[in-house]
Every structure is written in C-alpha cells, then in structure tokens.
N, C-alpha and C positions, 0 to 999 in steps of 0.2 A: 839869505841870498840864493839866487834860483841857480842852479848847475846850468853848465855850459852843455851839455847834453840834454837836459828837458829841456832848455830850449830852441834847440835844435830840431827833437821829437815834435813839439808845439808847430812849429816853422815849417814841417811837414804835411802835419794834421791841417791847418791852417789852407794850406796851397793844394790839399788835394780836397779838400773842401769846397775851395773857389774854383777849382774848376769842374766837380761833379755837378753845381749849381749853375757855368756859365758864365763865369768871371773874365770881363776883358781882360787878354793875358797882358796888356801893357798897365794896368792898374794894376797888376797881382800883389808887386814888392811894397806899393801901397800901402794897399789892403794887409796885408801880413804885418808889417811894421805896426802898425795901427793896433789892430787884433794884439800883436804883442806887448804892446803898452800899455793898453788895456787890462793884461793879465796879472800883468807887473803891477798895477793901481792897484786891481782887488787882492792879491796876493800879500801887497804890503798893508791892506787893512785888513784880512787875517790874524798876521801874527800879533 
C-alpha cells in the first residue's frame, strides 16, 4: 500500500510537470488523477 505522503510528493511532481510542459490549468486535476492511477496499476504489478 503506497503512503499517504508519496503520494502526495507524486501529486506534486505530477502538476509541476504539467505545467513546465503547458498543461491547460483546467485539465490539470485531470491529468494528475489519471497519472495517479496509473502509478497505482504499475505499482501493484510490482509487488
């Protein structure tokens, strides 16, 4: 199970990402939620 703090860090990384690259700010939480779920798939085929 992923800590409520790395993913919080993730959630960061994430959003200053999309915006170094130009990400409509109204798709951001989007984009981030996604990116997260994402992480959480490969994460759980890991362990």
């Amino acid at each position: 199970m992923i800590k409520e703090n790395v993913i919080a860090r993730l959630k960061v990384i994430v959003k200053r990402a999309l915006c170094k690259f130009g990400y409509p700010p109204d798709m951001k939480k989007l984009a981030t939620k996604t990116v997260l779920k994402q992480a959480e798939m490969i994460a759980s085929e890991l362990v």
